[in-house]
Rosetta silent file (secondary structure, phi, psi, omega in degrees, C-alpha in Angstrom):
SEQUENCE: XXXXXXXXXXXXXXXXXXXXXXXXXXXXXXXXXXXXXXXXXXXXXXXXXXXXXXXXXXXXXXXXXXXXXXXXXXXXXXXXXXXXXXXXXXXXXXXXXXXXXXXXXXXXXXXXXXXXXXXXXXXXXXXXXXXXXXXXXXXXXXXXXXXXXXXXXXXXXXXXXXXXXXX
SCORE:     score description
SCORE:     0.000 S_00000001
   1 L     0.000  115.404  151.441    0.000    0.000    0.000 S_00000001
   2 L   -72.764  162.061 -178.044    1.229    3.381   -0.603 S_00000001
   3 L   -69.315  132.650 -178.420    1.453    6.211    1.394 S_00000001
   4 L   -56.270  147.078  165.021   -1.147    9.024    0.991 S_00000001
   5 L   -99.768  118.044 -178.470    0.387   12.512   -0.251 S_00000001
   6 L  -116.378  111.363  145.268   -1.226   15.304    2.468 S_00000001
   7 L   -27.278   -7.495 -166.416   -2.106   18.090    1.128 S_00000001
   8 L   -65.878  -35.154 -173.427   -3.059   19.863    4.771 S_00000001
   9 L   -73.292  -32.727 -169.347    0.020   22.381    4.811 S_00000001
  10 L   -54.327  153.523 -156.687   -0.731   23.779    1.227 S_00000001
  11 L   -98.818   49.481 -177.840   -1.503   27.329    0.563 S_00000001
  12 L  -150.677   87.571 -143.411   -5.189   25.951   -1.088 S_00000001
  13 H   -72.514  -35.719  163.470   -8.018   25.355    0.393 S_00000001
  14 H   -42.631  -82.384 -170.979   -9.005   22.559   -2.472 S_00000001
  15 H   -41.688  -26.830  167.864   -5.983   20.865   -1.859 S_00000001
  16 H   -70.314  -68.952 -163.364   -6.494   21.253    2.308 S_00000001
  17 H   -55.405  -55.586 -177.408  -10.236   20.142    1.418 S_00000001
  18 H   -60.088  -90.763 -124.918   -9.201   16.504   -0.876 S_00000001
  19 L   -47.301  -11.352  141.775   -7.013   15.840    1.809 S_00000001
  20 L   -76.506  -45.732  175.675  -10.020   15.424    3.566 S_00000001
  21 L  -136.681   29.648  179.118  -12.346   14.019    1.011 S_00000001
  22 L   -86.703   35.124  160.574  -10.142   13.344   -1.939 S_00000001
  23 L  -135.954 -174.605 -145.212  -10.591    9.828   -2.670 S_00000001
  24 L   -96.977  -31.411 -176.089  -13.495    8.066   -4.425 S_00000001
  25 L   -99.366   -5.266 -176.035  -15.460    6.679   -1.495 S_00000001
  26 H   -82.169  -47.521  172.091  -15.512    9.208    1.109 S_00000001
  27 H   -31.514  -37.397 -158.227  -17.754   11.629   -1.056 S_00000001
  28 H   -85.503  -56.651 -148.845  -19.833    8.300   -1.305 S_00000001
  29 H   -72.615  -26.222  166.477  -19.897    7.671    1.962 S_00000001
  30 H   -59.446   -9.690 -161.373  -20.876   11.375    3.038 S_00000001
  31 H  -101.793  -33.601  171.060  -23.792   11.311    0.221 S_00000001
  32 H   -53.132  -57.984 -166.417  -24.955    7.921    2.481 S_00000001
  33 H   -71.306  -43.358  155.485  -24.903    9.984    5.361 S_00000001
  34 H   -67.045  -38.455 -166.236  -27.003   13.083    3.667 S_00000001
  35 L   -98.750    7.947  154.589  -29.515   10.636    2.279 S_00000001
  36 L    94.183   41.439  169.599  -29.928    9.414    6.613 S_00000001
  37 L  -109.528  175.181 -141.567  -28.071    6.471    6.903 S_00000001
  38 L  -152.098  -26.475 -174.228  -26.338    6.339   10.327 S_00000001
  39 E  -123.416  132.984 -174.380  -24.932    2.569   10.966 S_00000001
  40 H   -34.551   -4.986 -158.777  -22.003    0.962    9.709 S_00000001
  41 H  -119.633  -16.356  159.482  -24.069   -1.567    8.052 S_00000001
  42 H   -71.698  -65.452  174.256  -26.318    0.878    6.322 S_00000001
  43 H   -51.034  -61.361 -174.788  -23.382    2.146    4.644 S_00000001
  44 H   -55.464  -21.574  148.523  -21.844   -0.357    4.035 S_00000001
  45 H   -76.397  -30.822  178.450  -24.836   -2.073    2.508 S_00000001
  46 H   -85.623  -12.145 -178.338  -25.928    0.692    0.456 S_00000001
  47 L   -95.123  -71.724  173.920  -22.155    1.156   -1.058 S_00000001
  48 L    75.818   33.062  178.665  -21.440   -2.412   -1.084 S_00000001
  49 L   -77.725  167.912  167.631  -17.650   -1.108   -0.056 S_00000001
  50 L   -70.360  152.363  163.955  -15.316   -3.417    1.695 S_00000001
  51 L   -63.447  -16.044 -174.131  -15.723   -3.479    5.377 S_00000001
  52 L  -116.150  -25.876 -175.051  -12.049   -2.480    6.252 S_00000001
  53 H   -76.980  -64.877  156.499  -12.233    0.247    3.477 S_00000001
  54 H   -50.516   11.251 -140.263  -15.334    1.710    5.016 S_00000001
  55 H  -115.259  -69.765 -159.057  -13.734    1.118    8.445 S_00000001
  56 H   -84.035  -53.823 -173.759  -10.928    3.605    7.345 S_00000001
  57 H   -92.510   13.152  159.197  -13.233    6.614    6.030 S_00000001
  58 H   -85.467  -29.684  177.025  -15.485    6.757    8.612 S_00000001
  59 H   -67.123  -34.177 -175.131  -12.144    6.652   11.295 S_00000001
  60 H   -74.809  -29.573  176.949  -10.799    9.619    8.828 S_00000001
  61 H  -121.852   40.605  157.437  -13.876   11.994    9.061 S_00000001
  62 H   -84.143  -20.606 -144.042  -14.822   11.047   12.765 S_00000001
  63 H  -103.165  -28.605  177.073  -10.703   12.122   13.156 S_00000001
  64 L   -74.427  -20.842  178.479  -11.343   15.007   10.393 S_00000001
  65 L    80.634   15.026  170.482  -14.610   16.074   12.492 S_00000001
  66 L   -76.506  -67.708 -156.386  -17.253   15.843    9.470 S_00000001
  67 E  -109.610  155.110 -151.514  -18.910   12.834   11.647 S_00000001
  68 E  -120.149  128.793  178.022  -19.455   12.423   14.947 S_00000001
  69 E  -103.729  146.480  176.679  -19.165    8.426   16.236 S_00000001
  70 E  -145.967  143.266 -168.566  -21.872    7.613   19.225 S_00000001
  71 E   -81.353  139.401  171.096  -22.615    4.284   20.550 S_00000001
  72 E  -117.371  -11.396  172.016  -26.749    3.151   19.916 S_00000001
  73 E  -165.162  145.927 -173.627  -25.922    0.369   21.803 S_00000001
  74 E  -119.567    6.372  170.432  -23.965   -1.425   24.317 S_00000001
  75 L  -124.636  149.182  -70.532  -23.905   -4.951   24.726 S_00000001
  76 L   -28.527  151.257  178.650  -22.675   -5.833   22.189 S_00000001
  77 E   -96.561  140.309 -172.673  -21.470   -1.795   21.411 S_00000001
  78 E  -126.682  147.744  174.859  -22.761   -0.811   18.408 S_00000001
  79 E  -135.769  166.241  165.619  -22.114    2.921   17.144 S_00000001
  80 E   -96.587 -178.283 -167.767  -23.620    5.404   14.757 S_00000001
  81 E  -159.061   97.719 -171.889  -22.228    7.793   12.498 S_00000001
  82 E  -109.831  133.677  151.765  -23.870   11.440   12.455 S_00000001
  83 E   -48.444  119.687 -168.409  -22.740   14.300   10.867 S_00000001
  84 L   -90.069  167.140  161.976  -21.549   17.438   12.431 S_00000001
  85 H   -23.088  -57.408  177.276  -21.898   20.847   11.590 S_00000001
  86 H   -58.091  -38.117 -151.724  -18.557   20.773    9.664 S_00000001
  87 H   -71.107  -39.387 -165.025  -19.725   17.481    7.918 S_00000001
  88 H   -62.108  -40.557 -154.930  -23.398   19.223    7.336 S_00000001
  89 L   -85.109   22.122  171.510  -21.688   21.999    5.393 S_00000001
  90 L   -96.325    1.516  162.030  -19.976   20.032    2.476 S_00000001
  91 H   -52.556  -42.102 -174.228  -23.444   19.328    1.429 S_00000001
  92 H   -65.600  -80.738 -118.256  -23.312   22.673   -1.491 S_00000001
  93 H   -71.852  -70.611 -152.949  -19.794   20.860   -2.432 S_00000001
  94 H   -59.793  -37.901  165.363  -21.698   17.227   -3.290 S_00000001
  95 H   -54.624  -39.800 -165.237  -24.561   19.053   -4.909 S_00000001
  96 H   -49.597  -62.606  161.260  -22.286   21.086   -6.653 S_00000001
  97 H   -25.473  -68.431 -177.009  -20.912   17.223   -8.144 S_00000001
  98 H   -43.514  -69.693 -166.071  -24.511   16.334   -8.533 S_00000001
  99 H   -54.906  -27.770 -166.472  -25.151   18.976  -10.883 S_00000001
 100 H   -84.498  -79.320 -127.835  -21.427   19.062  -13.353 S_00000001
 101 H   -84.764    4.370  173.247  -22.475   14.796  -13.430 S_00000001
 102 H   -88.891  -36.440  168.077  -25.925   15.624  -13.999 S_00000001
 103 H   -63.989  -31.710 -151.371  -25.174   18.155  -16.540 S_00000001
 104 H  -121.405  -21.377 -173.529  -22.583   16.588  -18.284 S_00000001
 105 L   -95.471  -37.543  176.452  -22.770   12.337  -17.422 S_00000001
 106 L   -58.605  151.426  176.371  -26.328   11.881  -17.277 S_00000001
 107 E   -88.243  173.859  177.191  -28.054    9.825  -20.006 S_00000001
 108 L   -29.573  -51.891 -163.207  -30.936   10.463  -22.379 S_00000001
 109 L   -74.697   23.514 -164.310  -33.426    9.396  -19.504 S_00000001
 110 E    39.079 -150.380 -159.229  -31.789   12.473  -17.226 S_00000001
 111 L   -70.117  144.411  172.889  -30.203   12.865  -13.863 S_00000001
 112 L   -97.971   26.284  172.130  -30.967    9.599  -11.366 S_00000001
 113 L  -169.634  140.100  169.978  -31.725   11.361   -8.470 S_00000001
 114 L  -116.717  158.121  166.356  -33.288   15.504   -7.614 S_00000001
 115 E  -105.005  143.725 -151.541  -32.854   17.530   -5.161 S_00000001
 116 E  -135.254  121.486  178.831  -36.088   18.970   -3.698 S_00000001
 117 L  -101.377   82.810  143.371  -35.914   22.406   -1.776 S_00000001
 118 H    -8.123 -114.223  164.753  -38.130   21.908    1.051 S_00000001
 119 H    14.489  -64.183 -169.985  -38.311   25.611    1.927 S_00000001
 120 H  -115.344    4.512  147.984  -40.132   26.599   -1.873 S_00000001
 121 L   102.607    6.119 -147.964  -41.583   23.145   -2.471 S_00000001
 122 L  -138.004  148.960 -167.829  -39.791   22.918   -5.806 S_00000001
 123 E   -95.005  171.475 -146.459  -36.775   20.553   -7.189 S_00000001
 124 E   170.153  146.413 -159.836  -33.718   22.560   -7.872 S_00000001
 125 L  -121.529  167.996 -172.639  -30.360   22.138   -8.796 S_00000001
 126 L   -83.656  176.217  168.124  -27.174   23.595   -6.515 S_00000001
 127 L  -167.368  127.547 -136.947  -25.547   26.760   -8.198 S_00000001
 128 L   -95.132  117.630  178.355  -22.415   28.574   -6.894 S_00000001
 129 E  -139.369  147.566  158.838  -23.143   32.529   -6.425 S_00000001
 130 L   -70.754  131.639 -173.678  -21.595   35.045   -5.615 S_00000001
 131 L   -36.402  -55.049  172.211  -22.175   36.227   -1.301 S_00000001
 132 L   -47.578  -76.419 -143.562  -22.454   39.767   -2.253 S_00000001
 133 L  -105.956  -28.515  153.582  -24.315   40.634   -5.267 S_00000001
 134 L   124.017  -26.540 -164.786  -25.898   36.802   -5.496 S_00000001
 135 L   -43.374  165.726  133.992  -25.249   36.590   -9.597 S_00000001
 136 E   -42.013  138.230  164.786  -23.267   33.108  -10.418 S_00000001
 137 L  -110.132  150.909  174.286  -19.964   32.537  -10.362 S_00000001
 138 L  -128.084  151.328 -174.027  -18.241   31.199  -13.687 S_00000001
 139 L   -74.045   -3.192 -173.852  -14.814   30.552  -13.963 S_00000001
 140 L  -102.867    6.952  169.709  -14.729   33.023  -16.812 S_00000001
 141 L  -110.861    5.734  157.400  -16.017   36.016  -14.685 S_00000001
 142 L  -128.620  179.276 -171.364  -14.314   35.373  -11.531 S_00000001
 143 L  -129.776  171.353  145.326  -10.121   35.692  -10.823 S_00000001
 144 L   -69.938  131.365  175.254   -8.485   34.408   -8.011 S_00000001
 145 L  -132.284  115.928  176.067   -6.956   36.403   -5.482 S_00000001
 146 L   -46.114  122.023 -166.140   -4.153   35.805   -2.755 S_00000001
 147 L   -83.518  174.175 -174.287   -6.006   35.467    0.535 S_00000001
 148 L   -67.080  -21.523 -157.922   -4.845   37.249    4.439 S_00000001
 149 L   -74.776  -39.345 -154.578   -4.168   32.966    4.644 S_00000001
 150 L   -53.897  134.841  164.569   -1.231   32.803    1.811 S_00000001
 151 L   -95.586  167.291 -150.482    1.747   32.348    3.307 S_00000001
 152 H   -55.975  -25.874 -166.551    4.428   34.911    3.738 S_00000001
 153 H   -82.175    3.712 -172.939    7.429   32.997    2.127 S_00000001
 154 H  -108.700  -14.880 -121.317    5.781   32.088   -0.877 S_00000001
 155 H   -81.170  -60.558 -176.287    4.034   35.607   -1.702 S_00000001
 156 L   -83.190   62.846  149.445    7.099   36.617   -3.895 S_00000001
 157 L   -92.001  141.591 -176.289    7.876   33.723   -5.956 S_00000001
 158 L   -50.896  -61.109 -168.206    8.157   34.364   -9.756 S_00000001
 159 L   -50.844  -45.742 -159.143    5.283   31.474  -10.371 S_00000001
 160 H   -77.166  -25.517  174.308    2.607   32.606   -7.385 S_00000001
 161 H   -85.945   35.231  151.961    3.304   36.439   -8.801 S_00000001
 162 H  -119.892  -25.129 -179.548    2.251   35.440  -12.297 S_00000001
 163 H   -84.920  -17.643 -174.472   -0.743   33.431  -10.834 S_00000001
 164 L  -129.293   31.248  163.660   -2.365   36.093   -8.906 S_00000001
 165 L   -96.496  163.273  178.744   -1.210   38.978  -11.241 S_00000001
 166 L   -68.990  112.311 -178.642   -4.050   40.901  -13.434 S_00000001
 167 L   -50.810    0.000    0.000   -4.400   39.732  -17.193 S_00000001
């Protein structure tokens, strides 16, 4: 087995962010966990992952803080697996997924699952706006900008001052 590459130190919060939920089943397993399942055996049935594979990403985002583990039972102890507040908010990120494979992967017969906004009673797709003014963001109408976060030793390097200078 090789060793994971961690991304946690980098001056990016995607790269900080996979290093949490950068491999193919934890996104899976979190989308289990939004759609209410709660026991190793739910997931793990609903998935149909190995048992030692799902083992390892629920110990990475009980240890990452997305999920919280609490015993449902004690003789034999049995635990559950709830999401926390950090965990709740990567929900916009998996819609976000939903929507590029629904736009671009889905088949003739369309997307295999909607999302239905409670709130206005109406199915709805996610869509990435800007906080301020609310419009969408597109990558060809927004820039990047070096954050208060960037660190100091990198700020003047030739490459990061060509990446965050103005075309």
């Amino acid at each position: 087995m090789s060793a994971r590459t961690s991304f946690a130190n980098w001056p990016c919060s995607i790269a900080r962010t996979l290093d949490v939920v950068g491999d193919a089943w934890t996104p899976l397993v979190l989308r289990e966990a939004f759609y209410g399942s709660r026991r190793f055996e739910e997931f793990q049935g609903e998935l149909g992952i190995a048992r030692n594979t799902l083992t390892d990403r629920l110990r990475r985002l009980v240890e990452a803080g997305l999920m919280e583990r609490r015993l449902y039972e004690s003789e034999p102890p049995r635990h559950e697996y709830l999401l926390t507040e950090q965990g709740k908010d990567l929900f916009p990120v998996l819609a976000a997924m939903a929507r590029w494979g629904d736009r671009w992967l889905a088949g003739p017969e369309g997307p295999p699952t909607t999302l239905h906004h409670e709130a206005c009673g109406h199915d709805g797709h996610a869509e990435v706006v800007c906080s301020t003014c609310r419009e969408p963001l597109h990558a060809d109408t927004t820039t990047v900008r070096m954050g208060p976060g960037y660190p100091e030793r990198l700020k003047s390097r030739p490459d990061v001052q060509r990446r965050f200078s103005p075309n």
